[in-house]
C-alpha positions, 0 to 999 in steps of 0.5 A, spaced: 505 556 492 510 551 488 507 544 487 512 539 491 516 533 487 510 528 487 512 523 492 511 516 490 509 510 494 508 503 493 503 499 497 499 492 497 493 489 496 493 482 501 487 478 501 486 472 505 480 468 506 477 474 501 479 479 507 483 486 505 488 488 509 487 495 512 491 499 516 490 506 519 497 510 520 494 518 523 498 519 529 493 520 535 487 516 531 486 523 529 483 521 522 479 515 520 481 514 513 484 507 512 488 505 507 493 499 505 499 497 507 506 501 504 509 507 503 515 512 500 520 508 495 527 509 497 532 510 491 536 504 490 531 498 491 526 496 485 519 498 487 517 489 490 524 491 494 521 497 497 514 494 498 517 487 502 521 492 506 515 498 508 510 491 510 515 488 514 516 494 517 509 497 518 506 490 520 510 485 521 508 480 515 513 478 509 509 478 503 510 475 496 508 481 491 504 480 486 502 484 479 500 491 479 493 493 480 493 500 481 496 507 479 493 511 484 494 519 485 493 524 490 495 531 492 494 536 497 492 543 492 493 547 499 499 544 501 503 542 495 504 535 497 503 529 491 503 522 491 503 517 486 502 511 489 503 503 485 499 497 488 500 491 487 497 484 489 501 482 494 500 474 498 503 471 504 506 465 505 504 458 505 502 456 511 504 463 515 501 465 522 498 471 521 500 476 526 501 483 525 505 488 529 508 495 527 515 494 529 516 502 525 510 505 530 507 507 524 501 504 524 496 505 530 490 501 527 490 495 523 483 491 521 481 485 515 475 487 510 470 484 506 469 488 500 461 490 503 465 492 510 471 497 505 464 501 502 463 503 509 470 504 511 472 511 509 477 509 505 483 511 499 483 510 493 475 510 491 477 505 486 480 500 490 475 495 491 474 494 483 481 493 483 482 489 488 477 484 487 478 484 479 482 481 474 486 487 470 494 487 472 498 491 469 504 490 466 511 492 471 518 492 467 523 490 473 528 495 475 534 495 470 540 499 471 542 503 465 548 500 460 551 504 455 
């Protein structure tokens, strides 16, 4: 079988009253992996461009986004799907209602965490709690076209 192109993704990590939004996005509740908010990068946008898009469309928020705490990658050995995926902090506005909707219906499930309950979830990236409720962020050099 021939590895497909990775696929790169963004998402973001919202913590509000030190809770972490999750969202659960199998059709049919046919799995019970959470993971965070985002999706594909569309050629174009700059990566905090395609995160304030994809959140807005899987769940309503607008987000403020933030540095990158995570370079996440995964495949599917069987199936030749790979994605690399980069997370952010992202925040909310403030003083912004919190109410999430799923305007896409691409999301079927959304819940917010503490970090003991995300160790009960069944959950992607494994390292995602470090992240989140560390202090290391990496560097992020904004999309810059190319000049000659």
């Amino acid at each position: 079988m021939n590895p497909a192109r990775p696929r790169l993704a963004v998402r973001a990590a919202i913590l509000h009253d030190d809770r972490l939004l999750m969202v659960n996005a199998w059709p049919g509740r046919t799995s019970d992996l959470w993971c965070l908010p985002g999706g594909g990068v569309e050629p174009g946008q700059s990566l905090p461009e395609n995160l304030i898009r994809e959140l807005y469309e899987e769940t309503g928020l607008a987000i403020r986004v933030g540095a990158i705490i995570l370079i996440n990658e995964f495949h599917d050995p069987a199936g030749g799907f790979h994605q690399v995926e980069i997370i952010f902090r992202a925040t909310l506005p403030t003083g912004a209602a919190i109410t999430l909707n799923d305007p896409e219906c691409v999301v079927d499930r959304f819940c917010w965490v503490i970090r003991q309950e995300l160790a009960r979830l069944r959950h992607k990236p494994a390292l995602l709690a470090r992240a989140v409720w560390g202090q290391h962020a990496a560097w992020y050099d904004q999309l810059e076209p190319i000049t000659t």
